[in-house]
N, C-alpha and C positions, 0 to 999 in steps of 0.2 A: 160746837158743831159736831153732829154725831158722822164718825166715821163707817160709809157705805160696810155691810156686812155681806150685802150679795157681789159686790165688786170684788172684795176680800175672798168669796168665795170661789168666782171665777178665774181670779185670778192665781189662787192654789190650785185652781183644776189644771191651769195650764202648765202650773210649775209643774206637778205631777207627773202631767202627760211628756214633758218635755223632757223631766231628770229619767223617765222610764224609758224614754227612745234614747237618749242620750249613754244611758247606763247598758244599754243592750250595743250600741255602738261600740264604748266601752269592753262591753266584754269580747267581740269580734275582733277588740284589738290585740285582748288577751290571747284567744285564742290562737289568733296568726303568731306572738313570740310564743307560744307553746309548742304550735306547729313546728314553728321552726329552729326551738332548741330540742326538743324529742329529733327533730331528721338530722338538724345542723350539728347539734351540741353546743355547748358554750364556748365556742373556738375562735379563732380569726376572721371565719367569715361572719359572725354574729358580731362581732367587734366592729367589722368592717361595713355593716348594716348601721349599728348605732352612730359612729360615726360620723357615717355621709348624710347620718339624717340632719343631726346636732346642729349643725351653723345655721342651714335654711330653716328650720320650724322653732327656731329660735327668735329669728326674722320676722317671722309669722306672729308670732304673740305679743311680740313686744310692737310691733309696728304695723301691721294688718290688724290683727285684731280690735284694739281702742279705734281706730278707725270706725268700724262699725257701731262700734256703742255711742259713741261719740254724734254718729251722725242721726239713731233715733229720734231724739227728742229735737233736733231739728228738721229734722225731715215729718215728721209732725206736724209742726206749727205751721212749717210752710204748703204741706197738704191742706189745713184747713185757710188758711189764707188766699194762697193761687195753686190752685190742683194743678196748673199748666207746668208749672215751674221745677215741683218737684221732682220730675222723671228728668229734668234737665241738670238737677244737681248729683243726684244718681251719676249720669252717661257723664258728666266733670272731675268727677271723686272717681270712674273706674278708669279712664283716661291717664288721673295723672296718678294712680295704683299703678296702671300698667306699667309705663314711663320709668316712676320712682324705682319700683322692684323690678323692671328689668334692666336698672344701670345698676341696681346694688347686686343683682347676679354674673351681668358682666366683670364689674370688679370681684365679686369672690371666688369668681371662673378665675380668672386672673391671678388672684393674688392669695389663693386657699393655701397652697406650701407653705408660703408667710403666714397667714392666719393659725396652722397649726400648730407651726414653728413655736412663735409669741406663747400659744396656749400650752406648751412645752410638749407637745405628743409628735416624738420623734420614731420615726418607722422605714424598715428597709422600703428602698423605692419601689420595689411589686406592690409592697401591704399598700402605702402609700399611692399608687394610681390603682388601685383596685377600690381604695375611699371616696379620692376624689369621682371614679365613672360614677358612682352610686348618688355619689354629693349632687354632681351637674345634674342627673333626673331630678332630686330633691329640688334643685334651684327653677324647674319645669313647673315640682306642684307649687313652690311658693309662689310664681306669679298667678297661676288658677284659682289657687288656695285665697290671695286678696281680692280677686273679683268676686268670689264664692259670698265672702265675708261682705262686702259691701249690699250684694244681693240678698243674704240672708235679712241685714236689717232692715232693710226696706220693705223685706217683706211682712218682719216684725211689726213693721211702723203700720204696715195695711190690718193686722190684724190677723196674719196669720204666722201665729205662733209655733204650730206645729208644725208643719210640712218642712220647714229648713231642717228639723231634726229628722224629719221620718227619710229625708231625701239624703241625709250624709250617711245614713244607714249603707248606700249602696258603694262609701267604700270599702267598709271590711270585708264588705259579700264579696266582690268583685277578687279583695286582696285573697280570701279563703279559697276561690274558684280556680285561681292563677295559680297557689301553693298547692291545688289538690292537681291540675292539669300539668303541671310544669314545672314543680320544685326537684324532683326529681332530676333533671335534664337541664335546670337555671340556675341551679338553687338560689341565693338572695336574691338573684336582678327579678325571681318570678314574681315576686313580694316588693321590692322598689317599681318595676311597670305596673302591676295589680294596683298599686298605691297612686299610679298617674292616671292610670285608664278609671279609676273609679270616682277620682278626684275630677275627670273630663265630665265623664256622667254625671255625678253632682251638679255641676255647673250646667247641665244640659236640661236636667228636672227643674233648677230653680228656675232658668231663661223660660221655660213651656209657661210656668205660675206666673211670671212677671209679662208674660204675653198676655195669657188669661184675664189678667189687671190690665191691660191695655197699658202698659210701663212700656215695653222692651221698644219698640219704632218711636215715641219720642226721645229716649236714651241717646239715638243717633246724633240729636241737637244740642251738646252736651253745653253748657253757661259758664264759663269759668268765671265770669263776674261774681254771680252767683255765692262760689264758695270763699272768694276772697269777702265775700259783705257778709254772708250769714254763717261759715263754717265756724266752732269753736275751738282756735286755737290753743287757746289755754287750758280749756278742758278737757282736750285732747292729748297734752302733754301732761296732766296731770294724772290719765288714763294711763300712758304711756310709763309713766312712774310706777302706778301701781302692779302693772302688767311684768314690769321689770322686776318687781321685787321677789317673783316667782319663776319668773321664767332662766332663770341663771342658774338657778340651783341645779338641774338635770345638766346642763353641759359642763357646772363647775364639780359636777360628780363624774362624768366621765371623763372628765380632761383631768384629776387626782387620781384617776384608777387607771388612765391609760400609761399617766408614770411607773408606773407598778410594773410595766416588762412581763406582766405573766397573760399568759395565752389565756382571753375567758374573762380578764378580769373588768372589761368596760361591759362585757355582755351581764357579770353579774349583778353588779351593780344595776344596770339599765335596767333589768328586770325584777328587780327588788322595788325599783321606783317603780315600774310598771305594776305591781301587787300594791306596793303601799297606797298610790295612786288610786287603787280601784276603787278604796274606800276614801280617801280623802276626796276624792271625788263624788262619790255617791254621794255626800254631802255637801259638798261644797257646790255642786250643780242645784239643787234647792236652794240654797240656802241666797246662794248669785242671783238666783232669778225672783226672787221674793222682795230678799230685803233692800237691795239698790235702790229699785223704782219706790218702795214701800216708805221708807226714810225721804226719800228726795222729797217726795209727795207732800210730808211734814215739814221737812225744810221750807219747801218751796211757800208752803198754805201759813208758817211761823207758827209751829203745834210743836212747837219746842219741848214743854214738858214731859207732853206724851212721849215723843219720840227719844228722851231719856230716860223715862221711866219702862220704856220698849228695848232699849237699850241695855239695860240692867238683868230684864229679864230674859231677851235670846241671848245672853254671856253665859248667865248661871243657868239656865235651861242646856245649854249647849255642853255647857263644863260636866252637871252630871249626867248625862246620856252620855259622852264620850270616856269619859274617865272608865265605867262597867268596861265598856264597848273594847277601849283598849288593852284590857287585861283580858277579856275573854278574849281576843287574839292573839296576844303573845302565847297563851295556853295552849290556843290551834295551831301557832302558826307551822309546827313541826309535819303534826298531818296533812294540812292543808299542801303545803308545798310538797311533801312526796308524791303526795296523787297527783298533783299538777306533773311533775314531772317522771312518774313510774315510768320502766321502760322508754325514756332520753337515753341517748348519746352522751349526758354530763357524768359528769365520773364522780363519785361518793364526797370526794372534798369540795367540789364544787357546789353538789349539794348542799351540804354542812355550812359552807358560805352564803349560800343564798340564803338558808333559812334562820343564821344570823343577822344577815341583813333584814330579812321582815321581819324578824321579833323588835329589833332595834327601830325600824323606821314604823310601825303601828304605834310606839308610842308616841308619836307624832299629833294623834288626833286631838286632843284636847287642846292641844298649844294651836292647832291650823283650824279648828273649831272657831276658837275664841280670836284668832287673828282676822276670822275672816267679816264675823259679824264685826270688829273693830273695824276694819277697814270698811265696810258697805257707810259705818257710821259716820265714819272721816271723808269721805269720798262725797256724799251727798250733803255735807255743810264745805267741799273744797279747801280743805286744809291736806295739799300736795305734801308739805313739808314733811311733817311728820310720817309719814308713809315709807319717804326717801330715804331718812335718818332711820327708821325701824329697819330697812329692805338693806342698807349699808351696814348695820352692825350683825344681822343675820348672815349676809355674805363674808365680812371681814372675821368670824365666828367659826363660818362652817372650814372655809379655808385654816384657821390656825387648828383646830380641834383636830381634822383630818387630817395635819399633814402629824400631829399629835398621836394619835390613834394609831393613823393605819401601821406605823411601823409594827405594834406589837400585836394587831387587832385583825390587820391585812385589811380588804376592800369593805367589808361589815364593819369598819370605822369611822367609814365616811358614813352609813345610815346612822350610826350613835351621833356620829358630827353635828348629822344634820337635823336632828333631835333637839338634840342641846342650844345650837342657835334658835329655831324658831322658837324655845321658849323665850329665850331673852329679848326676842323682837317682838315677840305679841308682848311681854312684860312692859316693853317699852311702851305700846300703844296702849296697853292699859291704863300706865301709869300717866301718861300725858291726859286720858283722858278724864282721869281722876284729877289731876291740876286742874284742868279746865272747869272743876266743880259741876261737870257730866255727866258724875259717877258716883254717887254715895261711897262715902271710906268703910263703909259696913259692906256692899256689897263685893268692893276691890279683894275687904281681906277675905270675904268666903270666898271667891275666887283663886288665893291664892294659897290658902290652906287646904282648898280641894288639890291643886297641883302638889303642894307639899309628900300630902297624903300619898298621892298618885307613883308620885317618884320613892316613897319610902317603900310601897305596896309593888312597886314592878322590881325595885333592887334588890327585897326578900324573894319575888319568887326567881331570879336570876341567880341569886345563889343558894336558892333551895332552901331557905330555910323556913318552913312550913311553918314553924308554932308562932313566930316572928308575923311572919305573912298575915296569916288567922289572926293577931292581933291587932294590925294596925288596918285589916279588914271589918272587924269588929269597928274600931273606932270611927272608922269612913260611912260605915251603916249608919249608925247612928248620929253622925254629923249630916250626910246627906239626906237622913229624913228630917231633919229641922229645915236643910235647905229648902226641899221639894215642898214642907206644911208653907215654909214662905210664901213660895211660888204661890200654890195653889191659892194662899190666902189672898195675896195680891190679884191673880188673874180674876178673885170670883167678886174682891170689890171693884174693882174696872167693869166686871158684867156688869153689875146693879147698877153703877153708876150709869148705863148707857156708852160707855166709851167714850163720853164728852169731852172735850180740852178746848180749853180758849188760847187763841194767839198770844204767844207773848212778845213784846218790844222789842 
C-alpha cells in the first residue's frame, strides 16, 4: 500500500503552521520572565511567582491535558458515526473537567501549607501567603485551562488545526499589556491576572469557533452515558503516564532549589528551564504533532516494517541535527543570556548562575530528541510500561544527582542533574526497544557512539581544552558523515521503491 504523499504534506503544513504560532507563543512567554526579572530581578517576588505557578500547571499537564488527546480520535469516529452525539460527549468531558478540577483546587486551596510542607519548601509565613494568593489565581486558570484543552481538541477533531494555537496567542499578549500597564504599581499579581484575563479570552475565541460549528448549544445536553461506553480509559491513563514523565521535572527542580535558602534561587533555575525549554521545545512541538498520529496510523493499518524502519531513521536523523545544534549553544550560551538579561536588576552572580544553568541544560537536546521520537514510538503500539520505568528512573536520577551536585555546583546542578538523568531514561527506551528487535543493534550503536562522542566533545570544551575538543570534533565529522551517506542512502531506496510496505501479522 503506498503511503498518501499529499496527506503527508498537508499534514507537515499544519505541523509547521502550528510549531510556528506555538513557538511565537513560546517566545511571549519568554519575554514576560524577561520583563519581569529586568523590573523584578531574581528575588523573592520571582520565587514567589514560580511557585504559585508550580502545583496548578502541573495539574494541568499531567491530568488536563491527556484528556484532550485522548479524546481526538474518539471524538472522531463518533463524528462520522452520529454527528448528533458528539457535541454531547464534548458538554460530559467539560462538566466532569469542571467538577474533577474544581474539587482538586479546593483541596490544594486547603491543604497547599501541607503540600509545600511534604515538597520540603519551608518559608517565613509573609513569603509563604504571598505564594499561596499567587497559587489560588493559578488554581482559577487551571480550571479555564481544562475546558480550554477539551475545546481545543474538538476543535482539532473538526479539522481545524490552527485556530486553537493562533487563539492562545492572546495570552502572552494580554500578559505583556498587563506587565507594560501595571507592573510597575502590581508588580507579579500584574503577570498572574494578565495570565487569568488572557486564559478568559482564550476560552472566549475557542467558544465563538465552536459556535461557528454549530458545537456550543448542543454542548448544553451533555451524555454522561456516552463517556462511560466510548471514553478511553486506559488510553488515557497511559497518556497520563507519559505526560507524567515530564511534567515533574520543573517543580522537582524548583522544589531542590527552593531548599537552597538563597534569595533568586527557584527564579533561577525556573528560567534556565524557561531558555532550555525554548528549544526543547521548538522541536519537540513538531516533532509531537507529526509523529504520534503518523506511527498510530501504521500501527493501526499493521505497516509494522515501515514504521520500524521510520523509526530508526527519525532517532539517527534527530541524534545528528541535535548533537551540532547542542554544542553551538553551549558556545552561545554566555552571549545569549547577557543580552537577555543586560540592564536586569540580577546581580553578576546570578548572572554567572544562570548561564551555567543553560550551558548545562542545552545539552539536553539529543537525549530529549531521541526520547521523544521513542516515546511517539511506544505510545502508538501502547506499551504504558516502559514509559513509566524510563520516567521513574529519570526522576529517581535527577533527585540523587542534584542533591549530589548542588552542594558544590549550587542551583546549575540541578540543570547538569537533569541532563544526566534524561540520558539514562531515553537509554532505557532505547534499549527496550532494541530487545524488542524494533531496532537494528547497528543502528542502537550509532546512536550511542553519537552520544558518547557528544559527551566527550561538551567536557573538552567545558574545560577548555581546545586541541582535545578539535580532535574528537574531527572524529565526530567524520563518523556523522558515514551516518548521514546512510540516511541519505536509505531515504533515497524508500523513494524508488514508492514507499510501499505490506502488513505484517
Amino acid at each position: 500500500m503506498r503511503v498518501e504523499d499529499s496527506s503527508k504534506k498537508r499534514l507537515l503544513g499544519a505541523a509547521l503552521s502550528v510549531s510556528f504560532l506555538s513557538l511565537l507563543g513560546y517566545l511571549g512567554f519568554l519575554l514576560r520572565d524577561l520583563f519581569m526579572v529586568r523590573t523584578f530581578g531574581a528575588g523573592n517576588q520571582m520565587d514567589t511567582f514560580y511557585l504559585g505557578a508550580m502545583v496548578p500547571m502541573f495539574f494541568v499537564s499531567v491530568l488536563s491535558m491527556p484528556v484532550g488527546t485522548a479524546l481526538i480520535p474518539i471524538y472522531s469516529e463518533l463524528r462520522m458515526a452520529e454527528p448528533s452525539a458528539s457535541p454531547k460527549l464534548m458538554g460530559a468531558l467539560v462538566v466532569i473537567q469542571v467538577v474533577f478540577m474544581g474539587l482538586l483546587a479546593a483541596l490544594l486551596h486547603l491543604g497547599a501549607p501541607i503540600v509545600f510542607s511534604v515538597l520540603g519548601l519551608h518559608y517565613p509565613a509573609g513569603e509563604l501567603t504571598a505564594i499561596l494568593g499567587v497559587m489560588d489565581i493559578y488554581l482559577v486558570i487551571m480550571l479555564v485551562g481544562g475546558v480550554v484543552i477539551v475545546a481545543n481538541a474538538v476543535l482539532n477533531a473538526e479539522g481545524w488545526l490552527v485556530l486553537p494555537a493562533l487563539a492562545q496567542l492572546a495570552v502572552p499578549i494580554v500578559v505583556m499589556l498587563m506587565l507594560v500597564a501595571f507592573g510597575a504599581s502590581h508588580g507579579i499579581y500584574a503577570a498572574v491576572y494578565g495570565m487569568l484575563l488572557g486564559q478568559v479570552l482564550n476560552l472566549m475565541l475557542v467558544s465563538i469557533a465552536l459556535h461557528g460549528r454549530n458545537l456550543l448549544l448542543p454542548m448544553l445536553k451533555p451524555s454522561f452515558k456516552l463517556v462511560r461506553s466510548v471514553f478511553p480509559i486506559r488510553q488515557y491513563g497511559v497518556l497520563v503516564v507519559a505526560a507524567l514523565s515530564t511534567a515533574l521535572f520543573a517543580p522537582l527542580a524548583n522544589t531542590i532549589a527552593g531548599q537552597v535558602h538563597s534569595a533568586g534561587s527557584v527564579a533561577i533555575i525556573g528560567m534556565g528551564i524557561k531558555v532550555i525549554m525554548f528549544f526543547t521545545g521548538t522541536i519537540g512541538i513538531g516533532l509531537t504533532t507529526v509523529l504520534l498520529p503518523y506511527f498510530s496510523n501504521l500501527a493501526a493499518k499493521s505497516y509494522h516494517l515501515k514504521a520500524q524502519a521510520d523509526l530508526s531513521f527519525f532517532l539517527l536523523l534527530a541524534t545528528l541535527i541535535t548533537v551540532p545544534l547542542a554544542l553551538v549553544l553551549r558556545l552561545l550560551a554566555a552571549t545569549i543570556t547577557y543580552h537577555m538579561v543586560a540592564h536586569s536588576a540580577m546581580t553578576n552572580q546570578d548572572v554567572r548562575e544562570l548561564i551555567r544553568t543553560i550551558q548545562y541544560g542545552v545539552a539536553q537536546l539529543p537525549f530529549f530528541a531521541c526520547s521523544l521520537v521513542a516515546v511517539k514510538y511506544i505510545t502508538a503500539y501502547q506499551r504504558a510500561g516502559i514509559i513509566l520505568v524510563s520516567s521513574l528512573v529519570g526522576l529517581v536520577l535527577t533527585v540523587w544527582f542534584s542533591r549530589l551536585f548542588i552542594g558544590q555546583m549550587g542551583v546549575s546542578g540541578i540543570s547538569l542533574a537533569m541532563t544526566i538523568a534524561l540520558m539514562f531514561s531515553t537509554a532505557v527506551l532505547v534499549a527496550y526497544i532494541n530487545r524488542l528487535k524494533q531496532l537494528p543493534v547497528k543502528e542502537s550503536l550509532y546512536i550511542f557512539a553519537n552520544w558518547i562522542l557528544f559527551a566527550l566533545m561538551f567536557g573538552t570544551i567545558y574545560y577548555h581544552l581546545a586541541a582535545t575538543a578539535i580532535g574528537f570534533g574531527v572524529i565526530y565529522l567524520l563518523f556523522a558523515f558515514g551516518s548521514w551517506r546512510a540516511l541519505i542512502a536509505g531515504w533515497s531506496m524508500e523513494s524508488k521503491r514508492g514507499m510501499v510496505d505490506h502488513p505484517v501479522a
